[in-house]
Steps between C-alpha positions, in 0.01 A plus 500: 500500500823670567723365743350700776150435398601115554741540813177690684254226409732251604548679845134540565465140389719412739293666811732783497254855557759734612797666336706782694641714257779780443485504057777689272462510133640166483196353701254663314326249255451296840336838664310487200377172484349525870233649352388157301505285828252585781576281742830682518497802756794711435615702783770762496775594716754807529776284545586158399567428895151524556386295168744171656389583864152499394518224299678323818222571711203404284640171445515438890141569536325385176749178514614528069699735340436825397719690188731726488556690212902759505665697259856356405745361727511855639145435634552189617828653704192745673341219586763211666444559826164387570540220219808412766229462734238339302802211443571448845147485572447250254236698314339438193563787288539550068760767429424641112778707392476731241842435213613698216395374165719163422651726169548760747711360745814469306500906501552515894255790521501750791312230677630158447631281756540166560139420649548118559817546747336756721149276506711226606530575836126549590402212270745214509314284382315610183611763281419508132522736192232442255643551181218479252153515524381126415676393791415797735212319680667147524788732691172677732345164558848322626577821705194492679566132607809580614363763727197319627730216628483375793694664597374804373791796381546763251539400142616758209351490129699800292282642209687664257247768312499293163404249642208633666393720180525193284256309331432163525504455924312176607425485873566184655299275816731554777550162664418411891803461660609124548357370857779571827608189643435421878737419750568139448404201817833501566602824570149557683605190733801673590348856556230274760757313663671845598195659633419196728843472635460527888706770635574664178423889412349522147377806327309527162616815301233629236544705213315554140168293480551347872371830586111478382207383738450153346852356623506741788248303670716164420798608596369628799376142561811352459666744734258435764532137477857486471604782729682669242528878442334705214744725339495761210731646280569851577367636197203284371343581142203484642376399845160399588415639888273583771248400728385171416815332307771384631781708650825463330798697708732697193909465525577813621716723296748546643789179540498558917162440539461226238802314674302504822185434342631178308768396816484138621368380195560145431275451174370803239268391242464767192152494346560739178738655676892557471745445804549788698794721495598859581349772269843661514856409607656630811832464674568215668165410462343158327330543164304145539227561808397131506678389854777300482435108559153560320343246248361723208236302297308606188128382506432719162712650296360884326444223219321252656159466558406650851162374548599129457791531673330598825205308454721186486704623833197547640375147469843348574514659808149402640406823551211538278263498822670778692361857576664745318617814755309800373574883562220680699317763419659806660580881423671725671343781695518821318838660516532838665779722672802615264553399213734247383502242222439223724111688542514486169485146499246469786272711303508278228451222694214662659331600148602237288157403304416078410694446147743761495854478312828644716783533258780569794792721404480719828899385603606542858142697544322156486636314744228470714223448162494126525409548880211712495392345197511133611105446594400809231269350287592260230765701213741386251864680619741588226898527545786646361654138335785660340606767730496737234324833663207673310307192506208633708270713293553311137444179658163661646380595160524175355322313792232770489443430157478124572282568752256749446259407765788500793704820685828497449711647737889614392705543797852700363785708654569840392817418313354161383216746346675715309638209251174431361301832588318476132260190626300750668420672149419138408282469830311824375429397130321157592373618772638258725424380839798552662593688826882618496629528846821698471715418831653853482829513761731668261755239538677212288427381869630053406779668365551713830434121688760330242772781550545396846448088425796502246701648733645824267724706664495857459162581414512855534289818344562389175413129535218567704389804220440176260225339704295849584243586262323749683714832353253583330234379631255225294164652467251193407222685529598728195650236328218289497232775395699555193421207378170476596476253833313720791756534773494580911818570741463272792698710823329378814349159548153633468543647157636175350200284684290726348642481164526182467150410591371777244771310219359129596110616457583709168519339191795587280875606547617660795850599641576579912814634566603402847739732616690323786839411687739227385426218726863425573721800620713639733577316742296163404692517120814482711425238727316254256829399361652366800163395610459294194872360552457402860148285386754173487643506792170520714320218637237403202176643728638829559640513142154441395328750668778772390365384132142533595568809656700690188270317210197296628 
């Protein structure tokens, strides 16, 4: 075997079936050398954004790490952003990056760069050059450990071409990762203690693996024994929802609304999840959204084990016996009138089928999504972890290809489309289940929503010339039958209900372009910020229903 013969085997050894590729002629021997393994499906993108996106999202579904497979550091530059995300999600993913030759390197060709710095970021804690071909698969074998964790993360193996072209590769048995400790008696005590204090407002906040029906139903015990509240993070990895499981209430985006949501808190117990603070900074404005005077305890850490850790609250707290509080069953009616994004979401809610897969990128369009999709039948919901826009329609191919028997459902903004446009081609070539909803409002309309927040002064024609992408005008449609995904322009209600319905019962890809108004503007983009800024000063059930009223 050649090194790529061996690092192949020892991936497929390993469990690992998929590999999301954008080769250069340093990659080859390992383009080659898929041809020897068959439990390897390659699948190629147009961009490396899509390969790490994809890979991000299979991993989510199928629960193990897919490949990657870039061309030089310059590749692997193309693809940072949704390898950003993929880290903050804590997502199991193994970056291969094509290298010059080792006796190459020295020559600092056209296309030589310093590969380990820029993986650095995205993969903190594992990144390796292999620099010969005996120890290529010891390098794969340790790098897939790394990324399996817990917790789970991006880890980067560099393969200089030599090394893959030369002889003598020996794949290796990639070893289980070692078992997660639990949360210790201890610390469980404590946690107990807290949540049977008389008098005292707790909260459980959720995150990462916290999120999946199993615990769901145990946490929601505890909470309904203890009184406490169940919380999630505002951008889960992946959230298990719907009618029958438990309802977990999101931190809202934005700070104002998370303040009020998390006010009066006396006790906040993270389960997988990290403390809460502001996505951005602001002026005179905290960073830190846990309330002041408010006891922050960690019942497992991203590296813990989950499970245990609950399972062990659970029984310390007695509340093994209690009935967990389960969502109902309920759609809403069928939207109709003029068209907005918020129908939209009520359409989904209303069509959503048993099993389906929301990957959520829709921005301010979505607001009202986790509303009308509440009692929707059960679905897995996938968020943008990193923040990084373009997320949407990658992360959609890699679930669908986890998931072959499941709709998956990408939910983007126009400008958060346009990043990552080349998954569709991808969509088209494996002939993936995947309906594109394309929330079309010709607007950078968060950025519209964040001018006013941070308070810039002067925003005039030129400033406001930044955030409008509707000059000219995005055609989706077009766009999306050029590479081969069949494509309608949603204008009235009527013609998106109808287009979605004909998208949910036909197999393969499908885009809508939903051509609608930005949800904030005008006059409501003007208020909101003093709105938001006045949310402290009112009495807590009026600020309440203000927050219910802007996101519910």
């Amino acid at each position: 075997m050649n090194g790529a013969q061996a690092l192949i085997k020892t991936l497929a050894d390993a469990g690992i079936e998929v590999c999301f590729s954008n080769p250069g002629t340093s990659e080859m021997h390992f383009v080659a050398a898929l041809d020897t393994e068959p439990r390897m499906r390659a699948v190629l993108a147009l961009f490396e954004g899509v390969a790490t996106g994809a890979a991000d999202g299979y991993a989510r579904m199928a629960g193990k790490p897919a490949a990657t497979l870039l061309h030089l550091g310059c590749g692997l530059g193309n693809g940072l952003a949704n390898l950003h995300n993929a880290r903050k999600g804590k997502v199991p993913v193994l970056n291969i990056v094509g290298d010059h030759a080792t006796h190459h390197m020295r020559y600092d060709a056209q296309l030589q760069s310093d590969i380990e710095t820029v993986a650095r970021n995205v993969s903190p804690d594992f990144v390796r050059t292999s620099m010969s071909t005996a120890e290529l698969c010891r390098d794969a074998a340790e790098a897939l450990t790394a990324c399996m964790g817990p917790p789970g993360g991006v880890a980067t193996l560099i393969l200089p071409a030599d090394v893959s072209w030369g002889e003598g590769g020996v794949p290796q048995t990639c070893l289980p990762p070692p078992p997660a400790p639990a949360a210790d008696a201890a610390r469980v005590q404590a946690i107990a203690r807290a949540l049977a204090a008389s008098g005292k407002k707790t909260a459980l906040l959720l995150g990462g693996r916290a999120l999946r029906d199993g615990m769901l139903q145990n946490l929601s015990r505890i909470a309904q024994h203890t009184g406490a509240r169940l919380f999630a993070e505002v951008f889960p990895t992946r959230m298990e929802r719907g009618a029958g499981l438990p309802h977990v209430e999101r931190i809202a985006y934005l700070a104002e609304l998370a303040s009020v949501q998390l006010s009066g808190l006396e006790h906040l117990i993270l389960v997988d999840a990290k403390s809460p603070v502001s996505f951005f900074a602001y002026p005179g404005k905290d960073s830190d959204l846990v309330p002041r005077g408010c006891q922050v305890h960690t019942l497992a850490a991203p590296h813990e084990d989950v499970a245990a850790s609950v399972q062990r609250l659970l029984d310390a707290t007695g509340a093994q016996a209690a009935q967990p509080l389960l969502q109902a069953p309920r759609r809403p009616e069928l939207p109709q009138g003029k068209f907005t994004a918020d129908k939209v979401c009520k359409a989904i809610g209303h069509l959503l089928p048993e099993r389906a897969i929301i990957m959520d990128e829709a921005q301010t369009s979505g607001i009202m999504l986790p509303m009308f999709t509440a009692g929707s039948p059960r679905h897995d919901l996938l968020t943008l972890t990193g923040g990084a826009i373009g997320q949407a329609l990658p992360c959609a191919v890699g679930a669908a290809i986890a998931c072959p028997d499941r709709k998956v459902l990408a939910l983007s903004g126009d400008g958060s489309a346009m990043y990552n446009l080349q998954a569709l081609w991808t969509m088209a070539r494996e002939r993936l289940d995947v309906v594109s909803i394309i929330f079309n409002n010709r607007s950078y309309a968060i950025l519209n929503v964040e001018l006013q927040r941070v308070g810039a002064e002067g925003a005039g024609e030129k400033a406001r010339s930044q955030l409008d992408i509707g000059t000219p005008a995005l055609d989706f449609v077009q766009l999306a039958g050029g590479m081969g995904v069949p494509a309608r322009r949603a204008t009235t209600t009527e013609d998106f209900v109808q287009a979605l319905a004909h998208a949910l019962r036909t197999p393969g890809p499908h885009l809508i372009e939903a051509v609608v108004p930005p949800t904030l503007t005008g006059l409501k983009l003007r208020v909101l910020p003093h709105l938001l800024g006045s949310l402290k000063r009112l009495p807590g059930p009026l600020a309440q229903a203000l927050k219910r009223g802007i996101a519910p």
